[in-house]
N, C-alpha and C positions, 0 to 999 in steps of 0.2 A: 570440524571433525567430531563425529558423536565418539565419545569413549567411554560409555556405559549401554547395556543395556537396561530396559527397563522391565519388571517382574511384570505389568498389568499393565493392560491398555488406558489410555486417557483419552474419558468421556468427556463431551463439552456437549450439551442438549441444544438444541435448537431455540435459537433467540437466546442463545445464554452468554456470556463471556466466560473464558477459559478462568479469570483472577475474580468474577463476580465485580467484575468493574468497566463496564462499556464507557466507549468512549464518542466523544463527540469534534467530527473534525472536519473540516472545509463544509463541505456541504452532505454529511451524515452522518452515521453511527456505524462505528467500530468495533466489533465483535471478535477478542485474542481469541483464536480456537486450536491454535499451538502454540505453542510459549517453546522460547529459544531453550529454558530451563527444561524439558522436556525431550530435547533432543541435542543436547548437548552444545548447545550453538550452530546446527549443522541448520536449521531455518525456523522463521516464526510466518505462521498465516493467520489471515484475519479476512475476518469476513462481514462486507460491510453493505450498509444499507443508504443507499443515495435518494435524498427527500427532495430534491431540485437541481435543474442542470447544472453543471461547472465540473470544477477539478483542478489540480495543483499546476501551479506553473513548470516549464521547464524545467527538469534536472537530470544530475545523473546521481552515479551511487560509484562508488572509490571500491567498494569492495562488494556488493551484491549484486548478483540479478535478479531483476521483478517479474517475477511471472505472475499473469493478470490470467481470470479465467470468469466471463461472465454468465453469469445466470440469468438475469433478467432486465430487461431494456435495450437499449443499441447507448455506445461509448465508440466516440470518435480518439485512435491513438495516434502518436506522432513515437515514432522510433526511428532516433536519425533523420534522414532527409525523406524520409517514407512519410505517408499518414495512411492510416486503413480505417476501415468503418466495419464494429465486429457486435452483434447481438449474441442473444441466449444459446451458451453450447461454445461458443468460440473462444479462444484463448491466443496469447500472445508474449513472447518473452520481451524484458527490459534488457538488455545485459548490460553488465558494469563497463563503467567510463562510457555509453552512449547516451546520450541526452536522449530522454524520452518524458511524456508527458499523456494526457486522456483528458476527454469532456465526456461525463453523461449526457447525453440528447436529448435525453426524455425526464417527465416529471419525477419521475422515481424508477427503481433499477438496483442491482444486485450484483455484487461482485465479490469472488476471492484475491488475495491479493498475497502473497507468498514471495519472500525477500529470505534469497538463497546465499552464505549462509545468514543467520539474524543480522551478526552486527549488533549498532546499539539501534536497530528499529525501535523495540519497545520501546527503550528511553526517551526517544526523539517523541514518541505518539503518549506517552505519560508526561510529559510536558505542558506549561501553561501555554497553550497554543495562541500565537498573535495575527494578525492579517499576513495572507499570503504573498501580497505583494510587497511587503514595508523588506530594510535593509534589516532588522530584527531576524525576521524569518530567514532569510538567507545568511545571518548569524548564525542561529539554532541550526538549522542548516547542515552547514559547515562543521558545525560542534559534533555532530552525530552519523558524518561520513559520506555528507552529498553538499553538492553545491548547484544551487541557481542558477542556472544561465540566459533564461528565457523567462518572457510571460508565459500567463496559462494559455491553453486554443481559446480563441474564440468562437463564438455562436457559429 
């Protein structure tokens, strides 16, 4: 629930991070362009840059929905018992407690990624990040209000 408003807009430029601090994660760069602190915890997005195909295994989220919105490349989703295949312009919700999951397709690609309300997103993705597949990660995981259930898609 945001309980402030804010006097001024927040600007984040292009190829900037919102903290001045990009981050590097499964297979790209993470760019905060809202910060939960910014909207009161109501959600944080990030915009990120995919340098080779993959993406995170299996999960869901206890208290978020992900809303995915691509820009550039094609990204194979899996929500539920569904898969859909969505290019540049397409978007697609997570919602909380469904297992959902994504593969970039392509060598490189573009996506927003908006985790309704934050949570502790940030925290989970400011973290020393480990292999996605090890019992580590689904620690971390678990720590920060998702849980594992699945591998990633494959190829």
């Amino acid at each position: 629930m945001v309980t402030e408003n804010k006097a001024a807009g927040v600007v984040v430029r292009a190829g900037e991070d919102r903290h001045s601090a990009p981050l590097n994660f499964l297979n790209g760069r993470f760019d905060c362009k809202i910060s939960s602190g910014d909207t009161g915890g109501a959600l944080c997005a990030y915009d990120t840059y995919r340098f080779k195909p993959g993406g995170p295994p299996l999960h869901l989220h206890f208290e978020q929905d992900e809303w995915f919105q691509v820009l550039e490349g094609q990204f194979r989703f899996q929500v539920g018992d569904q898969t859909y295949e969505l290019g540049a312009g397409d978007s697609i919700l997570g919602p909380r407690g469904i297992p959902h999951a994504f593969r970039n397709l392509t060598e490189t690609a573009r996506m927003i990624v908006t985790f309704i309300p934050a949570g502790k997103m940030e925290a989970f993705f400011a973290t020393q990040m480990v292999d996605p597949t090890s019992q580590a990660f689904k620690d971390l995981s678990l720590a920060h209000g998702m849980e594992v259930v699945g591998p990633p898609l494959p190829p």
